[in-house]
N, C-alpha and C positions, 0 to 999 in steps of 0.2 A: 544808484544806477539802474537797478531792476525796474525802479520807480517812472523813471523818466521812460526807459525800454517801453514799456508796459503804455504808456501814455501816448506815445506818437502812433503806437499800432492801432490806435482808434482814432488818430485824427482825422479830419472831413475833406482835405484838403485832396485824396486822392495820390498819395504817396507812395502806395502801394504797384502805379501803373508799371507798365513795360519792366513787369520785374525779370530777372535772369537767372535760370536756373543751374546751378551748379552742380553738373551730371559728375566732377570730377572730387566731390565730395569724399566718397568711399573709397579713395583710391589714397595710398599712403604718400606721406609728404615727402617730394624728392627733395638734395640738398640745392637746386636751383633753382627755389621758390621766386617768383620775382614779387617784390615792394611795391606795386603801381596797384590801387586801390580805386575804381568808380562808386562813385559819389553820385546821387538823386538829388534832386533838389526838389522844390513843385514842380507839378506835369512830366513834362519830356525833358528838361532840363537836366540835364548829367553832362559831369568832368572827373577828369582823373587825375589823381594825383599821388605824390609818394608818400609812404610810408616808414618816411628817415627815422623813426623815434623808435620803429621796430615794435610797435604796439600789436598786442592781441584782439587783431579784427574778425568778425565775425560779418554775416551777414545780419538786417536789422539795427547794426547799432548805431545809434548819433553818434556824430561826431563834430569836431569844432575843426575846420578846415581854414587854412590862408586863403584870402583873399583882396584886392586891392580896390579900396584900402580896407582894416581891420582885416575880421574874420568872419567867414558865417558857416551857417551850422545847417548838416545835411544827413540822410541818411546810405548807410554801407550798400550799396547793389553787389560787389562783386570784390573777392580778391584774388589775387595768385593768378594762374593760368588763363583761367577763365576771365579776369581782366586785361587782360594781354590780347587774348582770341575777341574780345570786342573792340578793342583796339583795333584791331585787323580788318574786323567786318564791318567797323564805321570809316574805314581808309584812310586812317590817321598812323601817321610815320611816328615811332618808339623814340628814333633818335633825336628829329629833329619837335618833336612835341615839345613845350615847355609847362612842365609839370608845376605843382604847387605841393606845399607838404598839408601831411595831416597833421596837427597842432596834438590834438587830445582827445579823449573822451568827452561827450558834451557834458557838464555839471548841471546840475537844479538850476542855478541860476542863470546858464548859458539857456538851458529849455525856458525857462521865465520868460527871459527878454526874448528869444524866439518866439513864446505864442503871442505877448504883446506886439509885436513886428505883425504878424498873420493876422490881427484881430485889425489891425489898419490898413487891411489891404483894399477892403470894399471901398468905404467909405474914401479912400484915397485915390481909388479909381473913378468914385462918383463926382469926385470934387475940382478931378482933372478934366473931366467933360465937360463942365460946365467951361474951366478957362479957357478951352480948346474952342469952343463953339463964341467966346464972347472973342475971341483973336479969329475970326472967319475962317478956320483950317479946316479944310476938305480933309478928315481923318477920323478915325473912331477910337478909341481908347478900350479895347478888348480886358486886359486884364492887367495887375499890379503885381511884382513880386518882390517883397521887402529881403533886404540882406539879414542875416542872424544875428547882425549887432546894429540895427537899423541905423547905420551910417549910409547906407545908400539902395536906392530902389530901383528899379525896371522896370519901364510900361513898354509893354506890346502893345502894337497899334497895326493897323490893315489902312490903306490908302490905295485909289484906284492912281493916283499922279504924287509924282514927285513935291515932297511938302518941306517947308522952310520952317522950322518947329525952336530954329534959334532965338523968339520971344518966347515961346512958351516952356523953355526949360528955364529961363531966366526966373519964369514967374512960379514955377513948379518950384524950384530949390528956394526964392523964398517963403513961398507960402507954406513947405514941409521941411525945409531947414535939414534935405537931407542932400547926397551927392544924385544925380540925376543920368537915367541909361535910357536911351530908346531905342527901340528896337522892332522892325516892321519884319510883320508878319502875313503869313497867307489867308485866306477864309478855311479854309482846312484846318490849318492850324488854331486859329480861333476857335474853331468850334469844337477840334481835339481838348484846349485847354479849357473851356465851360463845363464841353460833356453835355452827356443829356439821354434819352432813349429814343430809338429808333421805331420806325414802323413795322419792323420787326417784333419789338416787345423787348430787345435786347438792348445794353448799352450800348453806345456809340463803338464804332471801331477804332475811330479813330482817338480816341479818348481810354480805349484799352489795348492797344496792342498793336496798333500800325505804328512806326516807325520813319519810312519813309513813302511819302506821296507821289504815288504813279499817275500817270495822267489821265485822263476818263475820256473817251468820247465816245458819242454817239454811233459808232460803228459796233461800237460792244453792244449798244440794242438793238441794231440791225441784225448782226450775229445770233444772237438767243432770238429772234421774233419778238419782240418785246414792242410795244405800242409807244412811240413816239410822243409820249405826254409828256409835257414838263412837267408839271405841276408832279404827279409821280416818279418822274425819273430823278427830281431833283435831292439833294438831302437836306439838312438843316444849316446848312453851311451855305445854300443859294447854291453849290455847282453839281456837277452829276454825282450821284454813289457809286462812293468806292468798290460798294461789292458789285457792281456790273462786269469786274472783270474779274471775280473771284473763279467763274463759272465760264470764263470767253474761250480759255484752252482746250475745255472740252468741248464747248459746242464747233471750235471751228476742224478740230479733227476730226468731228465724224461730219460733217460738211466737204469734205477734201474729192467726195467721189459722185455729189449731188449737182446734177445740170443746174444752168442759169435759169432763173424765174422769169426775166423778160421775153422768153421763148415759146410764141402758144404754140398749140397742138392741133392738127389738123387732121381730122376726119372726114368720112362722107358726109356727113350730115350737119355738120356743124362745127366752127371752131372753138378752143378752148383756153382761157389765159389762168394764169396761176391766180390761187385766191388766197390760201395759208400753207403751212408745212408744219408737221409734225418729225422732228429732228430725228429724236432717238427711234422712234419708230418707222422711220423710213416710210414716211406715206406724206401723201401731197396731194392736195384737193384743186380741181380745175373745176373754173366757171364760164360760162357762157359769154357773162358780161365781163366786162373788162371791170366794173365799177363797184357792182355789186354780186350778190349770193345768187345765182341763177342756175337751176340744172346741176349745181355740184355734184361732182362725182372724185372717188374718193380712190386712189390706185397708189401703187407702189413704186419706189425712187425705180427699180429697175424697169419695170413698165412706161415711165417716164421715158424714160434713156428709149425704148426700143421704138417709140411709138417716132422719137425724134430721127433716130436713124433712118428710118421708117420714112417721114416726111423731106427727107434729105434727098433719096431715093426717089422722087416725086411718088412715091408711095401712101394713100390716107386706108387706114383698119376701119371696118365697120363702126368700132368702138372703143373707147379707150380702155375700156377694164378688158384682160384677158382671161382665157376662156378659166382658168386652175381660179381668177376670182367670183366670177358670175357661176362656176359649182359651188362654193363654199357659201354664197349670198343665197344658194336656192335649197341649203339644208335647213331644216326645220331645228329652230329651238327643243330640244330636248327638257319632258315634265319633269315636276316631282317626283321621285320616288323617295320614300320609306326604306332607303336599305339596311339601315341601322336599328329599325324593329320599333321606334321609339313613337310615341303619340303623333297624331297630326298636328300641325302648328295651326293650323286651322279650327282649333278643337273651341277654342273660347266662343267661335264664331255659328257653332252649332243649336239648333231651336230645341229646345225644352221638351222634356218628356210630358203625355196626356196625364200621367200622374201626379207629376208635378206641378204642373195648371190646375188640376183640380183641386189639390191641397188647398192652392196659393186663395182660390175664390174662395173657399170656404173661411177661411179665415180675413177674409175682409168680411164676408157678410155675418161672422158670429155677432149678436146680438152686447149689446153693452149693457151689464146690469144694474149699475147706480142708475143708470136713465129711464130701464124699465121700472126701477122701486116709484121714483120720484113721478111717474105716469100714473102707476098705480093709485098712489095715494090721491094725488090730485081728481082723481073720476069717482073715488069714495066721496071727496068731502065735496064734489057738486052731487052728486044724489041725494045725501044727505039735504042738502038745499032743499032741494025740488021737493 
């Protein structure tokens, strides 16, 4: 048992995701423990079920679960309480649920024929696209998940339209000779169950840790100032990133007390339309042009507001920036100082002492004396000549 334990905590298959933490661990076992047991399967996949046989479950361990038809084989996410409280938070009713039992611990050979099932999952995936695309079906065949006694398998599939897939499960169960599940899914989901990394540098989110898919829209990059690309806004999944709205509750509450940006500003001299906003710093930049960077000038949300009550009033300021900013713009940057005693950082940067240079020449012009021997001798043996 250790054996198999020890063996699926390294498989590749990403088993490990959306795992659940039992904070009720430390706490001593009351007498109304309840038997309802969640089960992982690959990806997001989890079910629960009871634990009639009364077996000592842990978190981690295989197990060989019922299911229709035979059995297949999963790992422990949660027991007790804490499966109960997921129960709750996935809005699934106790009573009216219809549970399945846990059979056993998985054996050697239940894990056996479980990694042979996962070693056919690729290839079984590969083999489905092809008959998919030879029967004309508008569908894509995302990913395969064999059952633990590979009596029967699941293909996830994404379709923009409604698809008629009644030939091609005909030709799916002969050609794999097993029971046949389809099952359509989202681009989200897709992409949760590949996985992959982010432009972040981090794995996917939605392949560790989301759960349920909120919906995205481009309002949430409106909100943050965010540049309207697609090409960046988009994720690996083709639709927007989920994390644009990790970050939308904060931008839009400190946004709650900021005027409308379609409202220019009118002075004597010239008027001004919004060009960017800097959120958390309360400052907001006006331009000249409506189009481009012209004249920008750079004031604060509350300056904003007064200039507009201001022009409401048929009132226009000299200028937009007020007088507490045009002091602060007219003090000077403050030098260097040395107040901490310590060398100049400048110091590398200083010219050489005359002593120093003098050394340095002297030693380029020292004389080389193998060159003067081999001079020497050579003007003996032409005199010698002569």
């Amino acid at each position: 048992m250790e054996e198999v334990q020890s063996k699926c905590t390294t498989c590749s298959d990403r088993c490990g995701k959306l795992e659940v933490f039992d904070w009720l661990a430390d706490l001593p076992e009351s007498g109304n423990v309840s038997d309802i047991v969640e089960v992982q399967f690959k990806s997001t996949r989890k079910s629960y079920y009871k634990n009639t046989n009364g077996l000592r479950l842990i978190k981690g361990d295989v197990v060989a679960v019922e299911a229709s038809p035979g059995h297949d084989i999963g790992t422990v996410a949660c027991t007790g309480e804490i499966a109960v409280m997921q129960m709750k938070k996935n809005r699934l009713n106790i009573k009216e649920y219809e549970f399945f039992r846990v059979y056993r611990h998985a054996r050697p050979v239940d894990f056996e024929k479980w990694e042979e099932a996962k070693k056919l999952e690729h290839e079984t995936m590969i083999e489905s696209r092809r008959l998919s695309l030879n029967l004309n079906l508008n569908m894509k065949i995302g990913d395969v998940e064999y059952q633990g006694d590979k009596t029967k398998a699941i293909f996830y599939y994404i379709a923009d339209e409604r698809v008629d897939f009644r030939q091609l499960i005909k030709v799916l169960a002969d050609r794999f000779k097993v029971r046949i599940e389809m099952r359509q899914i989202g681009a989200r989901q897709e992409a949760g169950r590949i996985g992959g990394i982010g432009p972040c540098g981090r794995e996917l989110c939605c392949s560790t840790w989301i759960t349920n898919f909120v919906s995205v829209t481009t309002n949430a990059a409106r909100y943050q100032e965010i540049s309207l690309n697609p090409q960046k806004l988009a994720g690996q999944c083709g639709k927007l990133k989920c994390c644009l709205n990790y970050e939308l509750d904060a931008y839009i509450d400190a946004q709650k007390d900021f005027p409308k940006t379609n409202i220019p500003l009118e002075t004597k001299d010239n008027t001004f339309y919004h060009f960017k906003t800097d959120i958390f710093k309360r400052m907001m930049w006006f331009s000249t042009d409506k189009h481009m960077a012209a004249n920008v000038v750079e004031i604060s949300v509350d300056r904003v507001k007064e200039v507009i009550r201001l022009n409401r009033k048929a009132t226009k300021p000299e200028t937009l920036m007020d007088e507490k900013t045009i002091a602060l713009k007219e003090v000077k940057a403050l030098d260097y100082e040395n107040v901490v005693g310590e060398d100049s950082i400048s110091r590398f940067d200083e010219p050489k002492k005359e002593g120093e240079n003098r050394n340095r020449k002297k030693r380029r012009k020292k004389p080389n004396t193998k060159n003067n021997i081999r001079t020497k001798t050579n003007n003996r043996g032409d005199n010698a000549n002569k």
